[in-house]
C-alpha positions in Angstrom: 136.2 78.5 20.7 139.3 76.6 20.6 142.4 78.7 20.3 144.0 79.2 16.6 147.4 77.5 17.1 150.3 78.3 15.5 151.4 76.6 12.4 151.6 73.1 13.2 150.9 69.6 12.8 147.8 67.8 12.7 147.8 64.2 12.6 145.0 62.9 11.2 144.5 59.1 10.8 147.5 58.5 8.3 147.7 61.6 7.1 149.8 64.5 8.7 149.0 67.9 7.2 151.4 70.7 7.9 150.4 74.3 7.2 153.7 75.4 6.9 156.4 73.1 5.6 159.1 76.2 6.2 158.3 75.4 9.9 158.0 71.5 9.9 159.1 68.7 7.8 157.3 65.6 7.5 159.9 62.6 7.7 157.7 59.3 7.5 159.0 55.4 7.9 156.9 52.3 8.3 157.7 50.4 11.1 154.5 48.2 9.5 151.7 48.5 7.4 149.6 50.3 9.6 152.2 51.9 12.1 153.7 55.6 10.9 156.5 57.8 12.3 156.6 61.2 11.5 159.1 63.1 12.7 159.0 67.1 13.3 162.4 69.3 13.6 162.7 71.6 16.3 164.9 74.4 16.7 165.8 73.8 20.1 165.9 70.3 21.5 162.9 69.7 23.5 163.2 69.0 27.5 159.2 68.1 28.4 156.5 67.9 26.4 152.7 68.8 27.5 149.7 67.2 25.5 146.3 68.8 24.4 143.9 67.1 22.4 145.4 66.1 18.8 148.3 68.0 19.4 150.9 69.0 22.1 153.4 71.5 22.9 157.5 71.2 23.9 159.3 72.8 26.2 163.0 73.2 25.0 165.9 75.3 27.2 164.7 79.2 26.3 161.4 78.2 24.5 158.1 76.9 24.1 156.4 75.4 20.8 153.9 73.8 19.2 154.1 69.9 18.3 155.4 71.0 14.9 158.5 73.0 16.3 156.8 76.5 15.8 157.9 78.7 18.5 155.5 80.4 20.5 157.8 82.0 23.2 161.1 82.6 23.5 163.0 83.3 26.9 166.3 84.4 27.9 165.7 82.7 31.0 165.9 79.0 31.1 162.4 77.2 31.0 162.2 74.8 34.1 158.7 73.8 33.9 155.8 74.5 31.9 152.4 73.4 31.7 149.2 73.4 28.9 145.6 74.9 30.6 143.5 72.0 29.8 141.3 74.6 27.3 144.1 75.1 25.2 144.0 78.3 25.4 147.4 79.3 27.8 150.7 78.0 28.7 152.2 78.4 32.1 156.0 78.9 31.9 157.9 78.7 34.9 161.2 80.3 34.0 164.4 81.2 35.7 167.4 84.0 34.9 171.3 83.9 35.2 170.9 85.1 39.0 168.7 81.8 39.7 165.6 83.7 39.8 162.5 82.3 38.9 159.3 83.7 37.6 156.0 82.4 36.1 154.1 83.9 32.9 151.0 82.7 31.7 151.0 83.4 27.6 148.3 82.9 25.1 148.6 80.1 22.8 147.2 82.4 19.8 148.5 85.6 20.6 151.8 84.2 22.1 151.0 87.5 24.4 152.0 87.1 28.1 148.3 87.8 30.1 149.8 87.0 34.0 153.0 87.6 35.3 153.1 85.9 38.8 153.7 88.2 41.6 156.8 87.1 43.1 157.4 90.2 45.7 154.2 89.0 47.4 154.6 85.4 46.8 157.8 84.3 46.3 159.5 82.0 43.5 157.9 80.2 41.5 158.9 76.5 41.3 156.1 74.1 39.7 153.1 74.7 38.5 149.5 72.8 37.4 146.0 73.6 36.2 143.2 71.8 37.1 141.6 69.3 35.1 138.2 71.7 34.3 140.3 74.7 33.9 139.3 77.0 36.1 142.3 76.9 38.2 146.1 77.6 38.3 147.9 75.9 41.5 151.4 77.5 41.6 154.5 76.0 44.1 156.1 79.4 45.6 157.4 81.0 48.8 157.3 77.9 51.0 152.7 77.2 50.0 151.3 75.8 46.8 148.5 79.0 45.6 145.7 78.3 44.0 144.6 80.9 41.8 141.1 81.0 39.8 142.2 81.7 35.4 140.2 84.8 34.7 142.2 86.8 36.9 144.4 85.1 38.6 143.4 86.4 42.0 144.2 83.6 44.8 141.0 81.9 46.2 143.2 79.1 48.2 146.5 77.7 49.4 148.2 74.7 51.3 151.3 75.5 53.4 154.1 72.8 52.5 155.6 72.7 56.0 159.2 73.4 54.1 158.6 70.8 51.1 159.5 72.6 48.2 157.4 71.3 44.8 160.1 70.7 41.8 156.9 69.2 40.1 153.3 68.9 40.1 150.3 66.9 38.6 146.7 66.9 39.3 144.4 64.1 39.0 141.3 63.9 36.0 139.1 63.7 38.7 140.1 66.9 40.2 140.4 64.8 43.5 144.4 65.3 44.0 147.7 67.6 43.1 150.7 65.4 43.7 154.0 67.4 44.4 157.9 66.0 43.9 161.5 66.9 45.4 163.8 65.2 45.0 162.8 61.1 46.5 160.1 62.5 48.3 156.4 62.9 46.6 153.3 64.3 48.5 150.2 64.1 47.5 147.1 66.3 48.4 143.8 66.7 48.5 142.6 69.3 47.1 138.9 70.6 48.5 140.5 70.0 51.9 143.6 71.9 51.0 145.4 68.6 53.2 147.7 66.2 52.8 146.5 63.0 51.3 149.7 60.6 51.2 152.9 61.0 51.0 156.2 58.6 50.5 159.7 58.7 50.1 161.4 56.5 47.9 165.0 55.4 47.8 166.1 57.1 44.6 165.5 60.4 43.0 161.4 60.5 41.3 162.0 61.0 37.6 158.2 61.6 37.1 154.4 60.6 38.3 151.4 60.3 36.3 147.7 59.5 37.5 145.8 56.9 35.1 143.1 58.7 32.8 140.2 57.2 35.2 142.3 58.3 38.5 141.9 54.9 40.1 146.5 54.3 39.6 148.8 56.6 40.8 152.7 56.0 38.6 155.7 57.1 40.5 159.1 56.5 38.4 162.1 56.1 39.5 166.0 56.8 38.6 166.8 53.4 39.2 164.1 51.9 36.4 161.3 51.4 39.1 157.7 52.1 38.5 155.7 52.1 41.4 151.8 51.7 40.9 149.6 53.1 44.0 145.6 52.6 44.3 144.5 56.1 45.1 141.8 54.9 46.9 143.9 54.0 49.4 147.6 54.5 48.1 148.4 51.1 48.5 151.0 49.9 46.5 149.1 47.4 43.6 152.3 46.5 41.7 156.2 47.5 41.3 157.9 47.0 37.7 161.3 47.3 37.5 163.7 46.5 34.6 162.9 50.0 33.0 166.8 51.4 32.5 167.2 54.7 33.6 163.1 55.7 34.3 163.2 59.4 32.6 159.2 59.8 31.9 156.4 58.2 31.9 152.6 58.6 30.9 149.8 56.4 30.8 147.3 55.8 27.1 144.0 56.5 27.4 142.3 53.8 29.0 145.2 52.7 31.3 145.7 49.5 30.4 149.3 51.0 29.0 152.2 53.3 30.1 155.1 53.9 28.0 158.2 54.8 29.6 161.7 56.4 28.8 164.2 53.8 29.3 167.3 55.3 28.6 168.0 58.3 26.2 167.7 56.0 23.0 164.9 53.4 24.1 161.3 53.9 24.7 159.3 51.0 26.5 155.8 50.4 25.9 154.5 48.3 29.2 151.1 46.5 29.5 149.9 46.6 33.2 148.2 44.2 32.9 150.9 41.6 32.1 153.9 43.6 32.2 156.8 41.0 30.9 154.6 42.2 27.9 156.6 44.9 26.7 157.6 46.4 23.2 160.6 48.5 22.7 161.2 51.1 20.1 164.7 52.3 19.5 165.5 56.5 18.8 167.7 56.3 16.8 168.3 60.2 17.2 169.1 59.3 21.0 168.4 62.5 23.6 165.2 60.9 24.7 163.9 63.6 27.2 159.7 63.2 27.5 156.6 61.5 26.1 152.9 61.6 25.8 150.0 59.7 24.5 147.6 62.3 21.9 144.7 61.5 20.0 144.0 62.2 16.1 140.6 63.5 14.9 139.5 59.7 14.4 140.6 58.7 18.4 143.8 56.7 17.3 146.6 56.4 19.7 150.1 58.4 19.0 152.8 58.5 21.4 154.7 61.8 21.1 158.4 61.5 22.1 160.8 64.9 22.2 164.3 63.8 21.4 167.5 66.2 20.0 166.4 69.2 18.1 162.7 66.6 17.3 159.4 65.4 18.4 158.5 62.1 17.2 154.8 61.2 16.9 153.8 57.4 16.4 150.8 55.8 15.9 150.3 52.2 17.7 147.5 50.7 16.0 148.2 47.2 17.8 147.3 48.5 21.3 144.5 45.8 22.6 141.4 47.8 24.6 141.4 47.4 28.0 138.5 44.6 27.8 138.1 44.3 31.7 137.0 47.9 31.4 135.1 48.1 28.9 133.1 45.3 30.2 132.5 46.2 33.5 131.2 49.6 32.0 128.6 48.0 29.8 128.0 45.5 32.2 127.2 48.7 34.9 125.1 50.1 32.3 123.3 47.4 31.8 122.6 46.6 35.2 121.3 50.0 35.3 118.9 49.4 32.9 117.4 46.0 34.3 117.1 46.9 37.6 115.1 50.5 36.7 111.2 50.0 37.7 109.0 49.7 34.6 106.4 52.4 33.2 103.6 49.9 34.5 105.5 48.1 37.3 104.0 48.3 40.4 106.3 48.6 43.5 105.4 45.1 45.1 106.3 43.5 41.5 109.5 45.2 41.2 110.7 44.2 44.6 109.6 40.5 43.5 111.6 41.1 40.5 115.0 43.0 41.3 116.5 41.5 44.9 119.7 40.4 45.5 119.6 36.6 43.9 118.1 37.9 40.8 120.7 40.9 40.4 123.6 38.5 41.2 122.2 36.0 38.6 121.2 39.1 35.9 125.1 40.1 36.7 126.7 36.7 35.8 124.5 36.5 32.9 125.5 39.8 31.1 129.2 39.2 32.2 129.1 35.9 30.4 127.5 37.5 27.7 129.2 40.5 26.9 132.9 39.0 27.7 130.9 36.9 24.4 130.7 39.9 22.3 134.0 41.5 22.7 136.0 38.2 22.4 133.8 37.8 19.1 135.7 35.3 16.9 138.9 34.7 18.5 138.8 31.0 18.7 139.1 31.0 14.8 142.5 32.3 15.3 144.0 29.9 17.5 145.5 26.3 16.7 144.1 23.6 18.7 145.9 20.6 19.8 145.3 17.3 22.3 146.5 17.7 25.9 146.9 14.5 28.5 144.2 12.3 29.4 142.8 12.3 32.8 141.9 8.9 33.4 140.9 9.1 37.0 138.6 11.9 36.4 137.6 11.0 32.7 138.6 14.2 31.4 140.9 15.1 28.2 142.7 18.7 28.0 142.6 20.8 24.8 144.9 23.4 24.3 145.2 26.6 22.6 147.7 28.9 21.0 147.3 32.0 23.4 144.3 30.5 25.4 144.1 29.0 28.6 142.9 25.2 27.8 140.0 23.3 28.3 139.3 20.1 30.3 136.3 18.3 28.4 134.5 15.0 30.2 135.4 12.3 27.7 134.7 8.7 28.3 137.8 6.6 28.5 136.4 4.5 25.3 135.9 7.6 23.2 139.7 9.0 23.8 141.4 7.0 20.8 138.4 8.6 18.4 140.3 12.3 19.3 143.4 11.7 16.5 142.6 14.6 14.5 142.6 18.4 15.9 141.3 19.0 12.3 138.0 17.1 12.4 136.9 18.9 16.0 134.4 21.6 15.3 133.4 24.1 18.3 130.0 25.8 18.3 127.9 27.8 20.8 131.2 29.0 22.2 130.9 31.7 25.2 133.9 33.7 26.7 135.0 34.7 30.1 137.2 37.4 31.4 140.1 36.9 33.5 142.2 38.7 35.5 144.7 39.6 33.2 142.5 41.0 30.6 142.3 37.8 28.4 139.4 35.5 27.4 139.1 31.9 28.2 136.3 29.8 27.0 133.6 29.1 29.8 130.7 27.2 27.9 131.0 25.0 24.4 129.5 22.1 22.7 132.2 20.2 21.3 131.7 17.5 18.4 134.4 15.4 17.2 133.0 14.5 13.6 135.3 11.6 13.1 132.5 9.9 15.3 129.7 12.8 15.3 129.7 12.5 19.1 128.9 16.1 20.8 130.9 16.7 24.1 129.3 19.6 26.5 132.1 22.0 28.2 130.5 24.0 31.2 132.8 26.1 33.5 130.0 29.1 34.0 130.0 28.2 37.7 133.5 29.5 37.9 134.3 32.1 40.5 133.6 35.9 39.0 135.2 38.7 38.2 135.2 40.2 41.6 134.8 44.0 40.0 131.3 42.7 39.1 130.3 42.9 42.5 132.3 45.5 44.2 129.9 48.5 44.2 126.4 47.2 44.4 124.1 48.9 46.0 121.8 47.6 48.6 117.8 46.5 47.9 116.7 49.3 50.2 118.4 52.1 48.6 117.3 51.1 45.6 113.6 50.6 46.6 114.1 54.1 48.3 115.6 55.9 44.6 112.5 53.6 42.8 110.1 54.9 44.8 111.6 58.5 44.7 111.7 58.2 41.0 107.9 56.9 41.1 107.2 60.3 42.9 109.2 62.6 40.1 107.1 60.6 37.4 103.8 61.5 38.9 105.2 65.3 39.4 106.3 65.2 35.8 102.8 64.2 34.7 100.8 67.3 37.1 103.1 69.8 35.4 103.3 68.6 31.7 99.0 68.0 32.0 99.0 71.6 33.6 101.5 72.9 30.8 99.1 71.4 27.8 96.0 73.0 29.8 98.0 76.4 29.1 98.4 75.6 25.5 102.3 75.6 26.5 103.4 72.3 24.9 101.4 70.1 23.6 101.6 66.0 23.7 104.6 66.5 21.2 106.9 67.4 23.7 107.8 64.7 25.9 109.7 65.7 28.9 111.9 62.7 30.7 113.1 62.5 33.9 114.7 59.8 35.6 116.8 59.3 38.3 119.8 56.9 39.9 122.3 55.8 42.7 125.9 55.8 41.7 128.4 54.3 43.6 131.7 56.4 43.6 134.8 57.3 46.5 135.5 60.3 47.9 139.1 61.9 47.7 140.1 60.3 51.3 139.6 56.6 50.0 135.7 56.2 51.4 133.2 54.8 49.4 130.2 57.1 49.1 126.9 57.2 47.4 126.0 60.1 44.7 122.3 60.6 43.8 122.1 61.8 40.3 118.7 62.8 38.8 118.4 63.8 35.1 116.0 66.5 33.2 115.7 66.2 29.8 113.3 66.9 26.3 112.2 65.9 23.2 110.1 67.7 20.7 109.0 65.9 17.5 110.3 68.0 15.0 107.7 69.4 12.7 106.7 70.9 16.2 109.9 71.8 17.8 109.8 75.4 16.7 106.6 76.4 18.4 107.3 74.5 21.4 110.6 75.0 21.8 113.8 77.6 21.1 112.9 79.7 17.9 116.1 80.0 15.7 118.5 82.2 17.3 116.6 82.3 20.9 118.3 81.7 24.1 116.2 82.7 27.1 114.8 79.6 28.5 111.4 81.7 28.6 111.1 81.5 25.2 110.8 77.7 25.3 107.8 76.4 26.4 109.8 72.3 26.5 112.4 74.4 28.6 110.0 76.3 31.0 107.8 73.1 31.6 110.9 71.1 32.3 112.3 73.4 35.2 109.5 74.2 36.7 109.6 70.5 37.1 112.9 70.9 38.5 111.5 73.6 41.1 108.9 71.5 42.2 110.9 68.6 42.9 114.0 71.0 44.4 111.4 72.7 46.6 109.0 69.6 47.4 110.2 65.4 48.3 114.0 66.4 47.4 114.5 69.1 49.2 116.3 66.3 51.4 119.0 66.1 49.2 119.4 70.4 49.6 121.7 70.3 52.6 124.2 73.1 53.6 127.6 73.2 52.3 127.1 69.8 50.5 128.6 69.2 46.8 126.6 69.8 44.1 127.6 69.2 40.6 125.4 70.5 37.8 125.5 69.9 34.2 123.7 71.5 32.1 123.9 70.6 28.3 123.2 73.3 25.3 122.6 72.1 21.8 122.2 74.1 18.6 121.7 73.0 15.4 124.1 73.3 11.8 122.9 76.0 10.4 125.0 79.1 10.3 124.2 82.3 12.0 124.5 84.5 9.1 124.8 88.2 10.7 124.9 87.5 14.2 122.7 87.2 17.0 122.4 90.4 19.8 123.0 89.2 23.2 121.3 91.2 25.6 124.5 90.8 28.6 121.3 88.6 30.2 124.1 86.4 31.8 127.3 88.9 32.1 130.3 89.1 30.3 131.2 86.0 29.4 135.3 85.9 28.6 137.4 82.2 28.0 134.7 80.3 29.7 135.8 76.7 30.3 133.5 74.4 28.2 133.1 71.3 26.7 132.3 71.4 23.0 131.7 68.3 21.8 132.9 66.5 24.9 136.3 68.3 24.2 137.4 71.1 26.5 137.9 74.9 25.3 136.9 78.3 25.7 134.1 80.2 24.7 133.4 83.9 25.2 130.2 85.8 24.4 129.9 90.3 25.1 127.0 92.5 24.5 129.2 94.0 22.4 130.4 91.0 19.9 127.1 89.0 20.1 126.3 85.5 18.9 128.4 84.6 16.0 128.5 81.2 16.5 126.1 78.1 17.0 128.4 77.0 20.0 128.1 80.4 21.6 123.9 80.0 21.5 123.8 76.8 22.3 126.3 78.1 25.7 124.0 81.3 26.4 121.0 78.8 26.4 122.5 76.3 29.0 123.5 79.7 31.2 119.7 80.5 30.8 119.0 77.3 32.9 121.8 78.6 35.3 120.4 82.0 35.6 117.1 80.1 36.2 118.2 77.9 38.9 120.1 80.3 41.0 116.5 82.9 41.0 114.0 80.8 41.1 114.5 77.5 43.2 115.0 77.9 46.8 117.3 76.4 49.2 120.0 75.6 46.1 122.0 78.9 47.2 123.6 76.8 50.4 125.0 74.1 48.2 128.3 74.1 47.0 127.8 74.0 43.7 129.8 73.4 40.9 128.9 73.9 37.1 129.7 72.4 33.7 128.6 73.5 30.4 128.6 71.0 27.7 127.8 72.6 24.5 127.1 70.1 21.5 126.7 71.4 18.0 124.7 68.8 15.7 125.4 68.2 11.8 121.9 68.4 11.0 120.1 71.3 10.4 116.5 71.8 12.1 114.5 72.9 15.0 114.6 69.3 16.8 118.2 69.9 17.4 117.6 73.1 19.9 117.2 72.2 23.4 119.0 71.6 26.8 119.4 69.8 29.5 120.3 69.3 33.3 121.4 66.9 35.2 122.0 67.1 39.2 124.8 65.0 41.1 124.1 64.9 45.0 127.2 64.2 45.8 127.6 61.7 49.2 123.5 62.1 49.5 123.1 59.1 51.4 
């Protein structure tokens, strides 16, 4: 389970509750209606601060604490770099004595008890240090090589030699692609399977600090001298340079980022849009000793930006932060896509390929651009003033401009020009949007009537050139056909085993077992574009009929499903039959297997039979939010996260006995655990899905 914090603070939409007001005071001001400052003293004045979730933790000369200035450790040595495990549940505290020794403890965010001291006989000093984005790693800068160490143990299972580059601090990517390393000017960045360097620069001032974007795609390298440098990481090009950004202490990027805000100067912080970045807001500290910042979250997903100053950590909420639009479309627009160009229940294969080739995906494309660019613009035209521009008389056409919108040129006949005296008495209707490059909407298609005259005037720009991230990962007809016709073959599998699975009185026809499949465009760590092959199990079982055919309440083994069993022998027929293509030696494999459970409480525990091991701080996502979860023979099932985590391991256990040829992938696991509100049977069941990773 997450880890019991320390007293602290919890932001939660407006409201900041604090468990101990001995340890934190609450100093609120309104900067507007809707922003709030709160402001939390701290013994010590924070140096860096680490985020996790709705919270973070500071790092201040012989200390570490909570958001609310709780300590959690306390050092004679001087703290030089410390980072949060992703889970939440450890620290990692590089540390260094009077003699300029350095060590590295790893301590227990609710015991505050150290649980790894690195070995520095055998190593050498510490320097940096990063976890990886799932968790289950520890890469430590010591001894002249950057260790990677697995976070049960801490036994090593890799390393890089730095060739004499000595890490002062490190990052990793979301993506778990990259660990970027900084000395001094010089940054290096590596990848991480191949244990090799990926890039490296050096710039002409001292790096202050790097961040990667939340999607991985930018790379932020800030300099002394106010420079932000902004690299593709597909290719580590540089995409842009801002400058103007005072002394360049810290940076970090918000969530979707479309933002970075950025330590200016020991009493500024700037808020940048990448996007357009002379777009900038500035907020002033008044307590000056601006060190570090990050973005968090509250429980209701609302941006804060916690900033550690002298002997405080501000937290502000920026309500006004505009979504990154461009992204958000291009993800629905994907999905979409996805949709459309999936083969119909009763399509045959000759009409699908008359349906889905490349000048009716193109078309469907420019059609769901237009119209969802439409739905997130929604209404914005009502907010702008509209006033009369020149008159083109060689090409008929009269220019209407907007407030904070690019204008419109509208064909107008030369005789009707002296009718358009009155913004006032234009009326705009059937209005549809476009997205441009810089993340703002223009008007592409309108039926404008002046009313003075009731003459209607037709403005048509969806001919214009589009948004070229439309179109930058499609994926050819004859893959396609090939995944269709793949997919056709998994349907007709999934039918032999269900019919044979109702024969045996094993489900019945209220389980309904879905499998489907896709081709996902994606890029490897060295820049090359790749193809993943992703194909999903899943089941439903109508409720009144879930608890014969599926888990009973408080059952785990996958045995004791009969939705469950049906659905992987599915898997083993299909592993073991046409996609055993896909089953190649030493190729990536990522598997996700999803456990649900239902609301209602497990009253006096359930027994677990050790079935799957000990299981001790296992990295999980709960909810979509990373933590820990341990279950023993000896404490048992307490929990409804914990069954619905044994019941996804059952699929594991499954897996690795009983479907041949998986044991030469390189596989990789993830456990998503999902806990619903409702109470019921219908809520207990699991699922897999498989990511071939580069299958084509």
């Amino acid at each position: 389970m997450k880890p019991t914090f320390f007293p602290f603070a919890l932001v939660l939409g407006a409201v900041v509750i604090l468990p101990n007001s001995a340890v934190a005071q609450e100093e609120k001001a309104e900067t507007s209606q809707a922003t709030k400052i709160y402001n939390f003293k701290h013994v010590a004045t924070p140096h860096s601060i680490e985020p996790f979730f709705t919270t973070a933790y500071a790092a201040g000369r012989h200390s570490v604490s909570t958001l609310s200035g709780a300590t959690i450790k306390e050092h004679n040595d001087t703290v030089i770099n410390f980072v949060v495990n992703p889970s939440g549940l450890n620290l990692a505290v590089v540390h260094k004595n009077k003699k300029n020794v350095s060590a590295l403890d790893v301590v227990n965010t609710t015991t505050a008890e150290n649980t790894f001291s690195f070995n520095v006989k055998k190593y050498g000093q510490p320097t940096a240090a990063a976890f990886m984005p799932d968790a289950r790693q520890l890469a430590v800068a010591a001894g002249g090589k950057i260790y990677f160490l697995e976070t049960k143990k801490f036994l090593p299972v890799g390393e890089i030699d730095c060739n004499g580059f000595v890490p002062q601090m490190m990052a990793t990517s979301p993506n778990g692609y990259f660990l970027a390393a900084v000395n001094g000017n010089k940054v290096v960045v590596y990848n991480i399977e191949q244990k090799s360097v990926r890039w490296q620069t050096e710039e002409d001032d001292p790096i202050n600090d790097i961040a990667f974007s939340p999607n991985t795609t930018d790379f932020a390298v800030l300099t002394a001298d106010g420079v932000l440098y902004i690299y593709n990481t597909r290719s580590f090009d540089l995409r842009k340079m801002i400058d103007n950004l005072g002394e360049g202490l810290a940076v970090d990027f918000n969530f979707d980022g479309k933002y970075v805000a950025v330590v200016t100067s020991p009493d500024v912080v700037t808020l940048v849009n990448l996007v357009r970045d002379t777009e900038r807001q500035y907020f002033e500290m008044p307590l000056g000793g601006v060190t570090d910042l990050t973005f968090i979250t509250d429980s209701h997903r609302n941006t804060l930006l916690a900033t550690a100053m002298n002997n405080n950590v501000e937290v502000r909420r920026l309500p006004d932060l505009e979504p990154f639009y461009s992204q958000l479309i291009q993800e629905e627009v994907d999905r979409q896509m996805e949709e459309w160009m999936r083969m119909m229940p009763d399509e045959t294969l000759e009409e699908y390929q008359a349906r889905v080739n490349q000048e009716s995906i193109n078309k469907r494309r420019r059609l769901l651009e237009d119209e969802i660019s439409t739905n997130f613009a929604g209404d914005i035209l009502s907010g702008q003033t509209m006033s009369f521009g020149s008159y083109d008389r060689s090409n008929g056409v009269l220019a209407l401009n907007f407030d904070s919108m690019p204008a419109i040129f509208l064909n107008v006949p030369e005789d009707d020009v002296l009718s358009f005296s009155d913004p006032s008495l234009i009326k705009f209707s059937e209005v549809q949007y476009g997205i441009l490059p810089d993340d703002t909407f223009e008007i592409v298609y309108a039926r404008v009537e002046n009313t003075a005259t009731g003459k209607t005037y037709i403005y048509d720009n969806l001919l214009r050139e589009s948004m070229s991230f439309m179109n930058s990962d499609d994926i050819s007809l004859e893959l396609l056909q090939q995944q269709q016709m793949e997919e056709m073959k998994l349907q007709e599998l999934r039918e032999q085993v269900v019919e044979e699975a109702k024969q045996q009185d094993v489900i019945s026809d209220h389980t309904n077992i879905a499998v489907n499949s896709r081709v996902v465009p994606d890029y490897d760590a060295n820049g090359n574009k790749i193809l993943n092959y992703e194909v999903n199990f899943t089941y439903q079982v109508d409720p009144e009929f879930s608890a014969q055919e599926d888990f009973k309440p408080g059952k785990y083994h996958v045995d004791e499903s009969g939705a469950a069993s049906a659905m992987l022998k599915i898997v083993k027929q299909a592993f073991e039959g046409d996609m055993n293509q896909y089953l190649k030696e030493g190729k990536k494999l990522k598997i996700n297997l999803v456990g649900t459970a239902d609301a209602t409480p497990i009253v006096n525990g359930i027994a677990y039979d050790g079935a799957y091991g000990e299981i001790e701080d296992e990295p999980v996502y709960l909810n979509d939010q990373l933590t820990t979860l341990t279950v023993t023979k000896k404490g048992g099932i307490k929990e409804n996260p914990q069954l619905a985590l044994v019941r996804a391991l059952g699929v594991q256990d499954f897996l690795e006995k009983n479907v041949e040829g998986l044991d030469k992938m390189n596989k990789d696991y993830r456990y998503d655990v999902k806990v619903s509100e409702g109470k019921g049977s219908e809520f207990r069941r699991i699922t897999a899905t498989f990511t071939f990773v580069d299958a084509f």
